[in-house]
GUTOR-960376 format. One record per residue: residue number from 1; y, z, x of N, C-alpha, C, CB in turn. Coordinates in steps of 0.2 Angstrom, whole numbers. Glycine has a CB too. Layout:
<rs>
> NUM,Y,Z,X,Y,Z,X,Y,Z,X,Y,Z,X
...
</rs>
This chain:
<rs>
> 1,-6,0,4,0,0,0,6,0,5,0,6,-5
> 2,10,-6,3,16,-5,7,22,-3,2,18,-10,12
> 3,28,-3,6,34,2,8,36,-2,-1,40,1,17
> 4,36,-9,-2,39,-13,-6,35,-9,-14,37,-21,-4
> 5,32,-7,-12,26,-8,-18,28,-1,-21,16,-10,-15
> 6,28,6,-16,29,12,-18,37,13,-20,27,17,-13
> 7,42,9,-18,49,8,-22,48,5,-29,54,4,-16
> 8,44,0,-29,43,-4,-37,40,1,-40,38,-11,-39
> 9,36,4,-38,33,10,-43,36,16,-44,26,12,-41
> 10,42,20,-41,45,23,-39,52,22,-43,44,22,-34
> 11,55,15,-43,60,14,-48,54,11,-55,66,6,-45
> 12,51,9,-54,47,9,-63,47,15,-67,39,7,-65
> 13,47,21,-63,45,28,-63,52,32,-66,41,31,-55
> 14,57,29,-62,63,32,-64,68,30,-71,66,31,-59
> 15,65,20,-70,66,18,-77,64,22,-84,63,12,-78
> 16,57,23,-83,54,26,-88,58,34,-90,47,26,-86
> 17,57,37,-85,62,43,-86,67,44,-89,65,44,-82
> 18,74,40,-87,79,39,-89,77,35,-98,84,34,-83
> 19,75,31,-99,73,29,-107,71,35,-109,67,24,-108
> 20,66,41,-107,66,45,-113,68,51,-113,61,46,-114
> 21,73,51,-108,77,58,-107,84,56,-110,77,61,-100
> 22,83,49,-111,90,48,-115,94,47,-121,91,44,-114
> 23,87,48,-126,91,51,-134,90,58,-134,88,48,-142
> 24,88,61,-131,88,68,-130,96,71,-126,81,70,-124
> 25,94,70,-123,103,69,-118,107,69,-120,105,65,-114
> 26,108,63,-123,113,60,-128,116,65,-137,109,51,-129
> 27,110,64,-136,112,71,-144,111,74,-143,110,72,-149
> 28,110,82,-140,112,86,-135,121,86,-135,110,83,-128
> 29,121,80,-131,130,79,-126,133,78,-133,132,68,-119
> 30,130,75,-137,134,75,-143,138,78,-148,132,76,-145
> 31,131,83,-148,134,90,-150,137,93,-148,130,94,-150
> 32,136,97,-143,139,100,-142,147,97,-140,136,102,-139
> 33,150,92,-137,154,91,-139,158,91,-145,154,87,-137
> 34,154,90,-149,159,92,-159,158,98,-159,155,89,-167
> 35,154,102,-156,151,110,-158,161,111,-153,140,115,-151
> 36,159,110,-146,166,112,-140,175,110,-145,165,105,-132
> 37,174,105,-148,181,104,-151,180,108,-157,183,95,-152
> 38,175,108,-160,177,116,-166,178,122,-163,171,117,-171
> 39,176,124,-157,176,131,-154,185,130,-151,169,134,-149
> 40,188,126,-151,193,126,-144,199,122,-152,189,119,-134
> 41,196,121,-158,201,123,-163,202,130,-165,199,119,-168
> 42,196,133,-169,196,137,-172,196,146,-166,189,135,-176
> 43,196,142,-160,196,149,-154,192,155,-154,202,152,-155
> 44,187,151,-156,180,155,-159,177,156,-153,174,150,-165
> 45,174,159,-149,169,158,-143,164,162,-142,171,159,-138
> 46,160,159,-148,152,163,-148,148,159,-146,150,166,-156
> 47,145,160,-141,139,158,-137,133,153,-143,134,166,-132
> 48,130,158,-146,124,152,-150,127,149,-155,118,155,-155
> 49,135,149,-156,138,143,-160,136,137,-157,145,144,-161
> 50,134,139,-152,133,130,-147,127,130,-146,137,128,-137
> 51,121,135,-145,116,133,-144,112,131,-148,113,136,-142
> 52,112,135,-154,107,135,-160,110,128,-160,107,141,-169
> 53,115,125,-164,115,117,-165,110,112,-161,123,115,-164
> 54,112,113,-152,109,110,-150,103,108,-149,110,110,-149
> 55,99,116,-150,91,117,-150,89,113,-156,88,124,-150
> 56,92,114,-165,90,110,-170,89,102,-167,94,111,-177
> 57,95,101,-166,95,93,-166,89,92,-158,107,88,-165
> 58,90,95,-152,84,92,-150,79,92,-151,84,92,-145
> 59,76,97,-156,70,97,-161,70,90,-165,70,105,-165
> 60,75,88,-167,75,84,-175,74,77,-170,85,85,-180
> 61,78,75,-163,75,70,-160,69,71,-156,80,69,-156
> 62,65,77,-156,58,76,-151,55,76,-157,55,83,-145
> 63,56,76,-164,51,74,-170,52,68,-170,51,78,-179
> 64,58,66,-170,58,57,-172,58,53,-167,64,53,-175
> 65,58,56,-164,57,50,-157,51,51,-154,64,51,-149
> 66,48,54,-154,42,58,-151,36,53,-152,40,65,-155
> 67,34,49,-156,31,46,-155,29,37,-151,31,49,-158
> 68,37,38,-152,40,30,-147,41,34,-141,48,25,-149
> 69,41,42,-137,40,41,-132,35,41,-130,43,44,-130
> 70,31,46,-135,24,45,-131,18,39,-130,20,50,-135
> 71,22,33,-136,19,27,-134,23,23,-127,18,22,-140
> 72,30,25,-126,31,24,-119,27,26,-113,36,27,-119
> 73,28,33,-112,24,37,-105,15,34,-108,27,51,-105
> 74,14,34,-112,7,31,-111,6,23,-106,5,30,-118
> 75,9,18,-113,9,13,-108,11,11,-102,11,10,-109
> 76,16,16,-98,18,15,-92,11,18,-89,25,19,-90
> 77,10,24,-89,2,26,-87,-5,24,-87,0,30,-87
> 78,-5,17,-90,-9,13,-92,-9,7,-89,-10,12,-99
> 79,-4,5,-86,-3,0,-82,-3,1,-75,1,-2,-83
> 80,0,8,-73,-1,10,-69,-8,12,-64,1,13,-71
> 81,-12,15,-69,-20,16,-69,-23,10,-68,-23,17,-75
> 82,-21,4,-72,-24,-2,-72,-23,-6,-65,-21,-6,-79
> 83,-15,-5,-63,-14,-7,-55,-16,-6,-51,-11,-7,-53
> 84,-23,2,-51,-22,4,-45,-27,1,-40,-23,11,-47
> 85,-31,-5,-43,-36,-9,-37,-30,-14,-34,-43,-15,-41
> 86,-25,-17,-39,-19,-20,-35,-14,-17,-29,-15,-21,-40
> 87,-14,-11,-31,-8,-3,-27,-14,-4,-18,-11,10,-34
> 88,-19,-2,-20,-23,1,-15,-23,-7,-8,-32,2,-20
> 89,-28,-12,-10,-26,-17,-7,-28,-24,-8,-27,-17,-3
</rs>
């Protein structure tokens, strides 16, 4: 296996990452942003006014997205598996 081959698998690996840590992230960042501009209206600054919101919504995205990620990180690791007489030599 050369140097070429463990950077493509290495950036495929990070592509994939970033795809499913990104509607998580993103609505998350969301939130809390609209949670942060109601606390910095209302001059409120109670700590789980930011969390609880964000823990529902990333529960509400790992129920709906959850199974387009997990057919994501499958197929990557099914091809991956599948490469590995190609990887080797």
């Amino acid at each position: 296996m050369d140097a070429d081959t463990v950077v493509t698998v290495g950036r495929q690996s990070m592509e994939v990452i970033m795809l499913l840590a990104a509607p998580i992230l993103l609505s998350s960042l969301l939130v809390g942003l609209v949670i942060a501009m109601f606390q910095a209206a209302t001059q409120i600054n109670e700590m789980t006014l930011s969390f609880v919101p964000k823990l529902m919504v990333v529960a509400m995205v790992m129920l709906a997205a959850g199974p387009w990620m997990l057919r994501q990180i499958t197929g990557f690791m099914l091809r991956l598996v599948e490469n590995i007489p190609f990887l080797i030599g």
